[in-house]
VOZAKOL-753856 format. One line per field, with one value per atom (N, C-alpha, C): residue number from 1; chain; atom name; x, y, z. Coordinates in nm, 2 decimals. Atoms other than C-alpha are relative to their C-alpha. Layout:
# residues N
seq <- NUM_...
mol <- A_...
atom <- CA_...
u <- X_...
v <- Y_...
w <- Z_...
//
This chain:
# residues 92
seq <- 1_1_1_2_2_2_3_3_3_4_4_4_5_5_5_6_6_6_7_7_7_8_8_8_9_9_9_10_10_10_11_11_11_12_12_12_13_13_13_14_14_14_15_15_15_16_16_16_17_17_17_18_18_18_19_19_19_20_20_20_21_21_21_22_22_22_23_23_23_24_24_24_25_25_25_26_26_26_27_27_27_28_28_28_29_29_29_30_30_30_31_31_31_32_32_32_33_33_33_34_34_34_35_35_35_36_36_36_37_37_37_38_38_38_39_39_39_40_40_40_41_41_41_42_42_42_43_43_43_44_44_44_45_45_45_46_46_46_47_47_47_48_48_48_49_49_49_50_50_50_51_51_51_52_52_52_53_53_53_54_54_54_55_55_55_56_56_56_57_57_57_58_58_58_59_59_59_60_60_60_61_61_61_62_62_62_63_63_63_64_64_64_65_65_65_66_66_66_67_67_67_68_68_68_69_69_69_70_70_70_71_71_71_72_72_72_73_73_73_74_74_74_75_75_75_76_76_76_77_77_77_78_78_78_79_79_79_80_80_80_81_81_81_82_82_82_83_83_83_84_84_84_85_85_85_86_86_86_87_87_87_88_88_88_89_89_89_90_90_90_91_91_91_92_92_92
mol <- A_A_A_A_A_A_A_A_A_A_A_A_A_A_A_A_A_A_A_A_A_A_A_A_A_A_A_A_A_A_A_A_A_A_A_A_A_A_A_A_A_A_A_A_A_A_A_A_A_A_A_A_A_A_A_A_A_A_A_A_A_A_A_A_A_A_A_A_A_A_A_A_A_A_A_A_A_A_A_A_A_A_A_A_A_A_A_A_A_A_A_A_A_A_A_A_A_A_A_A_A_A_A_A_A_A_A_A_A_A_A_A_A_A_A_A_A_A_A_A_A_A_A_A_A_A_A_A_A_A_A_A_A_A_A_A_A_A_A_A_A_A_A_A_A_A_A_A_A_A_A_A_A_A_A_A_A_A_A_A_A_A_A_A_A_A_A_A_A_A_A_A_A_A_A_A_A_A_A_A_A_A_A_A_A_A_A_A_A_A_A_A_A_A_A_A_A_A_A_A_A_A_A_A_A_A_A_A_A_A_A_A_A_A_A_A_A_A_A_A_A_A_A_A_A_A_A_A_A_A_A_A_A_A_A_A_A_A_A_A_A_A_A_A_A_A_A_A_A_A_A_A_A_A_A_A_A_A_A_A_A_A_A_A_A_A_A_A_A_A_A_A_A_A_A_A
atom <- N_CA_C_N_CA_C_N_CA_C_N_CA_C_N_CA_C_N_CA_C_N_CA_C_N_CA_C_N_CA_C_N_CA_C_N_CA_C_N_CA_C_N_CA_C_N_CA_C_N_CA_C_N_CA_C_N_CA_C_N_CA_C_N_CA_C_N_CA_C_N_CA_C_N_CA_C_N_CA_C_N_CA_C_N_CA_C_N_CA_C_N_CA_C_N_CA_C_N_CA_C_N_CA_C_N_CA_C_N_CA_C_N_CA_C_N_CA_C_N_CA_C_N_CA_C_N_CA_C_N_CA_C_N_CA_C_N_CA_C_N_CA_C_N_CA_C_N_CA_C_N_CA_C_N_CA_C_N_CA_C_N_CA_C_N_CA_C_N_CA_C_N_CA_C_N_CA_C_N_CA_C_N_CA_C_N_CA_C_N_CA_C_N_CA_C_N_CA_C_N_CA_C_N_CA_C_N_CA_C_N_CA_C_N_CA_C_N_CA_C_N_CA_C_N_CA_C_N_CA_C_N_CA_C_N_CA_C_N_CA_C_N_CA_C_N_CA_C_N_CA_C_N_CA_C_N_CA_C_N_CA_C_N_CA_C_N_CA_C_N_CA_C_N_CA_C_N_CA_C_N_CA_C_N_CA_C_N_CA_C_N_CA_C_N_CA_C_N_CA_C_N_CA_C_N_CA_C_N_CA_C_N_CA_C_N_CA_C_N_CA_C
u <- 0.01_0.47_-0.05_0.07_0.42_-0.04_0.02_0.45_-0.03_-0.01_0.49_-0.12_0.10_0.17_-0.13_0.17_-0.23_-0.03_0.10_-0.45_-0.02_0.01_-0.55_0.07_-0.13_-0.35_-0.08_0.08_-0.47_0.04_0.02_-0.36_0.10_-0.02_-0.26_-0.07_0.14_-0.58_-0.12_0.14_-0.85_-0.09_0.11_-1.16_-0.06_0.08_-1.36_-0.10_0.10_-1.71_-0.06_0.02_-1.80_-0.16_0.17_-2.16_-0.05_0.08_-2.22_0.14_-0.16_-2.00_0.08_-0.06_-1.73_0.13_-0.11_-1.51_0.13_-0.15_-1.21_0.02_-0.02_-1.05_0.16_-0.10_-0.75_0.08_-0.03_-0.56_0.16_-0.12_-0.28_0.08_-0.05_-0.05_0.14_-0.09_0.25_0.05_-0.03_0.45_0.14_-0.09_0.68_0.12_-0.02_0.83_0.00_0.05_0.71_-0.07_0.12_0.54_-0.14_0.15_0.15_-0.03_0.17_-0.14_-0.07_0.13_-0.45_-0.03_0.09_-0.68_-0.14_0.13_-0.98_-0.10_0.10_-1.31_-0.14_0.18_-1.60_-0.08_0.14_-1.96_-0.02_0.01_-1.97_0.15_-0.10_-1.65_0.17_-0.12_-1.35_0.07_-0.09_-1.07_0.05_-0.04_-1.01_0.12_-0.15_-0.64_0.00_-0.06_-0.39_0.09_-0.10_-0.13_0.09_-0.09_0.18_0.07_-0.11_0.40_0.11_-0.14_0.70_0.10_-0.11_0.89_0.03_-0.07_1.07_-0.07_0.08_0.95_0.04_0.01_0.82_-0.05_0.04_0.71_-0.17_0.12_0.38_-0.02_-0.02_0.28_-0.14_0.16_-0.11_-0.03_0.02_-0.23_-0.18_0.09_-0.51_-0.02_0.02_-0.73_-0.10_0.15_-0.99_-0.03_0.07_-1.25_-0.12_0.12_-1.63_-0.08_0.13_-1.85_0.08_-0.06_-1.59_-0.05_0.13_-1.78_0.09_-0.08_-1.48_0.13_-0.19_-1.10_0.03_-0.06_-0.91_0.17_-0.14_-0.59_0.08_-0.10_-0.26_0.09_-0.11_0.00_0.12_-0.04_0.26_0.05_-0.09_0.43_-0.08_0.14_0.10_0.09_-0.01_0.29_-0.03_0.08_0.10_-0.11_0.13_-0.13_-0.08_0.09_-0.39_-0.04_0.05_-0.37_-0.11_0.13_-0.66_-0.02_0.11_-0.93_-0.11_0.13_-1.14_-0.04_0.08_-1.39_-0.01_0.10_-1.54_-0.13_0.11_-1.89_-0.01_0.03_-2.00_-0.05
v <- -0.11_0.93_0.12_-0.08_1.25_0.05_-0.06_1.30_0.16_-0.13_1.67_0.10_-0.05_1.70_-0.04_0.08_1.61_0.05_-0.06_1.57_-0.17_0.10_1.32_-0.08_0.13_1.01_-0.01_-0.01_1.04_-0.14_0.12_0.70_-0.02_0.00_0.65_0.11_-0.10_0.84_0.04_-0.06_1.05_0.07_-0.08_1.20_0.06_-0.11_1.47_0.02_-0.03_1.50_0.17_-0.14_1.87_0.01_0.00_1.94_0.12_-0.06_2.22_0.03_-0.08_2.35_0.13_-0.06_2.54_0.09_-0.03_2.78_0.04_0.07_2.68_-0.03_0.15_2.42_0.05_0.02_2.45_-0.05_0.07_2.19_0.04_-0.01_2.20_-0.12_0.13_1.89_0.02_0.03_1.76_-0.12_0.12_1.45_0.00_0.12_1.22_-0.06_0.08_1.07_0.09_-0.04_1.19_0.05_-0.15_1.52_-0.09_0.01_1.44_0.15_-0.11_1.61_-0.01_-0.05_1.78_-0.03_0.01_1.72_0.01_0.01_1.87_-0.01_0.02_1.81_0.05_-0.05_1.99_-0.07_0.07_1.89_-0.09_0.06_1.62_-0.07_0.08_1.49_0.08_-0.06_1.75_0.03_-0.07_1.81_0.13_-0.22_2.21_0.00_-0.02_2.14_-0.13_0.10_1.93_0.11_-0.08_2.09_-0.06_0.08_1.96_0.06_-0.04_1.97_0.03_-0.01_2.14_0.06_0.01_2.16_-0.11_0.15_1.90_-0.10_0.06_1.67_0.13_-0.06_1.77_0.12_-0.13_2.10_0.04_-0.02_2.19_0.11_-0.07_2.36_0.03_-0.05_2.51_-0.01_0.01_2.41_0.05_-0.09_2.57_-0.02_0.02_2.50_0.10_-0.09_2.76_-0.07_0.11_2.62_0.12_-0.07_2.71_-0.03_0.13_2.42_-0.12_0.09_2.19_-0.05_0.08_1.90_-0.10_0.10_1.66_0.07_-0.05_1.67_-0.14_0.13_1.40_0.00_-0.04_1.40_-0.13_0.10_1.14_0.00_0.05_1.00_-0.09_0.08_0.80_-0.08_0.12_0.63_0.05_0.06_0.64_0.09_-0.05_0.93_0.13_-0.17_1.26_0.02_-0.01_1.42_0.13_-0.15_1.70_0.00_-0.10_1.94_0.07_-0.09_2.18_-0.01_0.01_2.15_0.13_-0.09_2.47_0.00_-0.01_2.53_0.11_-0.13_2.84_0.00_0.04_2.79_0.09_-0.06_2.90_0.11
w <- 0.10_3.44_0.06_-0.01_3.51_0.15_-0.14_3.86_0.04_0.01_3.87_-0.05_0.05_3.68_0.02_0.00_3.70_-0.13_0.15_3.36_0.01_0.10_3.16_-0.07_0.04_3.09_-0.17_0.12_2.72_-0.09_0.11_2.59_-0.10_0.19_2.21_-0.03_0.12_2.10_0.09_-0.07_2.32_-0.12_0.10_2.12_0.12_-0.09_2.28_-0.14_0.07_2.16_0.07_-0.12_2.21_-0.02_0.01_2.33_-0.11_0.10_2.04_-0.08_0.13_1.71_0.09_-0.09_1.84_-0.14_0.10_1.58_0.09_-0.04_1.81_0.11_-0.16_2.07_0.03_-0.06_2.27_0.10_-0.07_2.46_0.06_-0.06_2.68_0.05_0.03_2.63_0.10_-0.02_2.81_0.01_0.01_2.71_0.05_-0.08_2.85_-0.13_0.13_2.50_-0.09_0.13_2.19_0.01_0.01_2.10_-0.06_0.06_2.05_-0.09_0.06_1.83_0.06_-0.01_1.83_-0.16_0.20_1.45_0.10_-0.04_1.54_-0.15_0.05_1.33_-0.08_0.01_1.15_0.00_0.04_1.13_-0.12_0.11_0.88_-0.03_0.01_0.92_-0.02_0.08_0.74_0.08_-0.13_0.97_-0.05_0.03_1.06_-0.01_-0.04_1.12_0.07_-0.13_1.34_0.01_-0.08_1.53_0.13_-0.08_1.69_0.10_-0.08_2.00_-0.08_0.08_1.92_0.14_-0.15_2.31_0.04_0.03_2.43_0.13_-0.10_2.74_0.13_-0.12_3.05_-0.03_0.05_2.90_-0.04_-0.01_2.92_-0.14_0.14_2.51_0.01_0.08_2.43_-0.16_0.10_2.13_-0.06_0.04_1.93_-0.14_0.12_1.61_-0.01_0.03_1.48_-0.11_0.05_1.26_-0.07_-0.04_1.20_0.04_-0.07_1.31_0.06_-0.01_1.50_0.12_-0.14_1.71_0.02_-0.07_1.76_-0.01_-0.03_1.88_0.03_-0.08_1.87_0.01_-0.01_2.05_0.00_0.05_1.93_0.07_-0.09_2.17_-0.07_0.04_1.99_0.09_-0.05_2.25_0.15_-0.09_2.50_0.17_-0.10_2.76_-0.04_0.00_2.70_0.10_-0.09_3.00_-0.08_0.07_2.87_0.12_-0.10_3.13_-0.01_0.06_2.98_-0.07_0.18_2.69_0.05_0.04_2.62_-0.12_0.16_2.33_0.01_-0.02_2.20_-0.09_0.08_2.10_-0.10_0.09_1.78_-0.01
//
């Protein structure tokens, strides 16, 4: 999978706990299969958003949630071949 690329073999389901609130996360996804998500998280649980691939394989997409206190991200693989190239936050 994924020769062409380095990241994060992300699974089914990666979480990212972020070290402080962050009013927005942005990942940079590329799958193999089936487009993944992003659903990132406020403080106390309320998801800010999700946000889906929408390119086809092989394609490297940036995805992006703004928020105002977001302290998790958890990113969704359906069929377990998506790498996360890049994850930035921006602290609160």
């Amino acid at each position: 999978m994924g020769s062409a690329f380095t990241g994060l073999d992300v699974g089914f389901s990666t979480e990212i706990a972020l070290p402080t609130p962050c009013v927005a996360v942005e990942g940079t996804l590329v799958h193999f299969s089936q487009p993944a998500s992003i659903e990132a998280f406020e403080v106390g649980g309320a998801s800010a958003g999700v946000a889906a691939m929408s390119v086809g394989q092989r394609t490297p997409e940036t995805l992006r949630i703004t928020g105002s206190a977001i302290d998790r991200v958890v990113i969704r693989a359906p069929q377990d071949e998506t790498l996360l190239l890049r994850f930035c936050f921006e602290p609160a």
